[in-house]
C-alpha positions as CSV (number, residue, x, y, z in Angstrom):
1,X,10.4,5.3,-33.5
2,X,13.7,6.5,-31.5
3,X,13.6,7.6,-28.3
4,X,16.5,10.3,-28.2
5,X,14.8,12.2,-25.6
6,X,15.8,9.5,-23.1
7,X,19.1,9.1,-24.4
8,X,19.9,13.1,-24.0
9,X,19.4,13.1,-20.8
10,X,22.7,11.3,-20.5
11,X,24.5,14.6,-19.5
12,X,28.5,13.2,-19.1
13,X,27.9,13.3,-15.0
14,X,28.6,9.5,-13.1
15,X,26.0,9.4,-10.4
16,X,27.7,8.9,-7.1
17,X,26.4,8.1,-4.0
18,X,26.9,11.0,-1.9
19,X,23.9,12.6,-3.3
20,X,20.7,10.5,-1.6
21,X,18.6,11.0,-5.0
22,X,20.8,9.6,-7.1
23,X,22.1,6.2,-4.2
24,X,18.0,5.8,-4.3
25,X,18.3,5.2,-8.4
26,X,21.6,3.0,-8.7
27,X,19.9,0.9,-6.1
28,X,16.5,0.3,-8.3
29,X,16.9,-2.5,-10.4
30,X,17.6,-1.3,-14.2
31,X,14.8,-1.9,-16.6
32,X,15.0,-3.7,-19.7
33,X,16.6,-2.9,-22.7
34,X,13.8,-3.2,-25.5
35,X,15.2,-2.8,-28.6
36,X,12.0,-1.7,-30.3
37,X,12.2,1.7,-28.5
38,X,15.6,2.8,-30.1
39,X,16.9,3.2,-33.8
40,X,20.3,1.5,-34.1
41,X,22.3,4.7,-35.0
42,X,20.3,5.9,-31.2
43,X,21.8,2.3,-29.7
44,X,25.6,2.8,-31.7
45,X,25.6,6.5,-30.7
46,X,24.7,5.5,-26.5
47,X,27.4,2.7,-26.5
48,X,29.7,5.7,-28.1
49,X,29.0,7.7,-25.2
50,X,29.2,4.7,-22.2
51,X,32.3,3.7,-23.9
52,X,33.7,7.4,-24.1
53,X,32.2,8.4,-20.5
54,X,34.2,4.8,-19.0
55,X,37.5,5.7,-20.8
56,X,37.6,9.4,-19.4
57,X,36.6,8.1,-15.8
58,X,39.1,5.9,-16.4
59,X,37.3,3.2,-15.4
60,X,37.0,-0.7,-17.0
61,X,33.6,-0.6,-16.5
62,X,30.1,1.1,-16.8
63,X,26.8,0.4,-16.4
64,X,23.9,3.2,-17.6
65,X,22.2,3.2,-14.7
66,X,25.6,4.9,-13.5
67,X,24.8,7.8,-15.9
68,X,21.3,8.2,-14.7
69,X,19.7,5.8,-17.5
70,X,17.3,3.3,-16.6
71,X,18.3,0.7,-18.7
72,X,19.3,-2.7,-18.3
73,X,23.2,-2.6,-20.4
74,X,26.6,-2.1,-20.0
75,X,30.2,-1.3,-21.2
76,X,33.4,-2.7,-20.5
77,X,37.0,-2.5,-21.9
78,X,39.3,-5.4,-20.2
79,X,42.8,-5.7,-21.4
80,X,43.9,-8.7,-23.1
81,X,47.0,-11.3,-23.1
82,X,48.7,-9.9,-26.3
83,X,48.8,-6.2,-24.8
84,X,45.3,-4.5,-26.6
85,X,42.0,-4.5,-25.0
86,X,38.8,-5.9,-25.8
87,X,35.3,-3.8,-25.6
88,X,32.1,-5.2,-24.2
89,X,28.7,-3.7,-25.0
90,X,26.1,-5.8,-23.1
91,X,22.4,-5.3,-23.1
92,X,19.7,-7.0,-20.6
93,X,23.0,-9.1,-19.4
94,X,22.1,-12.5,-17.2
95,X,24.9,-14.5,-15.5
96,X,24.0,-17.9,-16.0
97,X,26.5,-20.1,-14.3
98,X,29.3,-19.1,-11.8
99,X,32.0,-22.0,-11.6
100,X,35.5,-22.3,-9.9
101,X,36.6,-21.2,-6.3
102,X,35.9,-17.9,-5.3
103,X,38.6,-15.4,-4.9
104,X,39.1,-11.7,-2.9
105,X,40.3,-8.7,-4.9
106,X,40.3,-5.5,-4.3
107,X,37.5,-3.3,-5.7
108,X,36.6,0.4,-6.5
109,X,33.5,2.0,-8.5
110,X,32.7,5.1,-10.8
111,X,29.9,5.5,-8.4
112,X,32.2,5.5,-5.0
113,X,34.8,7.8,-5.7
114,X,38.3,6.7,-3.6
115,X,36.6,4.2,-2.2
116,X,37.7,0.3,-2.5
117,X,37.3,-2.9,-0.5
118,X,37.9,-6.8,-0.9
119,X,35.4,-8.2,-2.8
120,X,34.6,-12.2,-3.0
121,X,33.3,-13.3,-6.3
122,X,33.6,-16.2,-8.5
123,X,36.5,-16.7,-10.7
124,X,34.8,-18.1,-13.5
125,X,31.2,-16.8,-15.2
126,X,28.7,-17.8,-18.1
127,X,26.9,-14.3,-19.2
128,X,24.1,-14.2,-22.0
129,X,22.7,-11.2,-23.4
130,X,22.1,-9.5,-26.6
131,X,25.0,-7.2,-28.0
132,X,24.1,-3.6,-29.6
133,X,22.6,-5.0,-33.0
134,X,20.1,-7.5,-31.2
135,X,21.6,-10.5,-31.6
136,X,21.4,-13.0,-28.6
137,X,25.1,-13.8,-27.0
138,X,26.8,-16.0,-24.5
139,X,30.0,-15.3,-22.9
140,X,32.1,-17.4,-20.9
141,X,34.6,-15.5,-19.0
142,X,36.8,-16.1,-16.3
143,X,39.9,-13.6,-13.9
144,X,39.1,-9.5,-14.4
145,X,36.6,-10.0,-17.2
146,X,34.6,-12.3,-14.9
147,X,34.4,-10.1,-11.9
148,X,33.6,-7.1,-14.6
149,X,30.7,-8.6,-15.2
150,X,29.7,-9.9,-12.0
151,X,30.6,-6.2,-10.7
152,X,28.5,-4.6,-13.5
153,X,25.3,-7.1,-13.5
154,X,25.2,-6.1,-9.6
155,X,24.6,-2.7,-10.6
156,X,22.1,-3.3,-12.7
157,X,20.2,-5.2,-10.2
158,X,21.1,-2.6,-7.9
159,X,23.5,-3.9,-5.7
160,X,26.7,-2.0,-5.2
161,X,30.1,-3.5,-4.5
162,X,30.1,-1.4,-0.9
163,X,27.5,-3.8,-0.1
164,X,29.7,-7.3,-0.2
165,X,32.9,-5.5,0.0
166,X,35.3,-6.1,3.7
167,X,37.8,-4.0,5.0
168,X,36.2,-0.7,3.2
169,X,39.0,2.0,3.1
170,X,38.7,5.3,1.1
171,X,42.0,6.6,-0.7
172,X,43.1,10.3,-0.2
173,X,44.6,11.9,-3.2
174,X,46.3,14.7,-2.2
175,X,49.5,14.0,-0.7
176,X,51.8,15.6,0.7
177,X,54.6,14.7,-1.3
């Protein structure tokens, strides 16, 4: 029983904010992922798509309900130490435990184009979850990865990072130079 219709609607466009419909739906909690709804060439072929959609944003990170899904899962792709990168696919993701100090960085978002703000979040993180075949998983992360996740469970709870972000700024990109 696959649920393609769903999945179709998917149509390469990241909701943003400046459209009032779409604010009102990243800012609805994300419904579960249920696993039973979906064949697993459906689940492979919508992590092919998130994962494809993040890279041409350009972003490290993507949650559906930034493509106007309703389901609780998300990509990411974080480099590494040894110079690669290492892909996430996360469904119905739960952080467990935040440990360590806090720290500030800077933040942007798919869904807040040239937008970008200091963010405090914790520096270390325990996510569980279940990966793309089912299976449940447990993460312990800590630096970028950490705040990826943080970043990305927030939007599927519906919080956005505009919303704990300080000193908001937006970024012009043309220049006159």
């Amino acid at each position: 029983m696959g649920n393609s219709t769903e999945i179709k609607t998917m149509d390469g466009k990241i909701l943003k904010i400046d459209d009032r419909k779409n604010e009102k739906f990243l800012r609805r909690k994300a419904a579960d992922f249920d696993f039973t709804k979906f064949t697993k060439k459906e689940i492979n072929e919508l992590v092919a798509r998130m994962k494809k959609e993040m890279r041409a944003a350009q972003g490290i990170g993507l949650s559906a309900n930034q493509i106007g899904l309703d389901l609780n899962f998300f990509v990411a792709e974080v480099p590494d130490p040894n110079g690669g990168s290492k892909f996430y696919a996360i469904f119905n993701p739960k952080i467990d435990k935040k440990g360590g100090e806090k720290a500030v960085f800077e933040e942007g978002c798919l869904s807040v184009p040239l937008t970008y703000g200091e963010v405090e979040r914790f520096r270390r993180v325990t996510l569980s979850g279940y990966d793309k075949n089912g299976k449940r998983l447990k993460i312990k992360a800590w630096g970028l990865l950490a705040r990826v996740f943080q970043h990305e469970v927030d939007h599927l709870n519906g919080t956005l990072f505009i919303d704990k972000a300080k000193n908001l700024h937006k970024v012009n990109i043309h220049s006159n130079s």
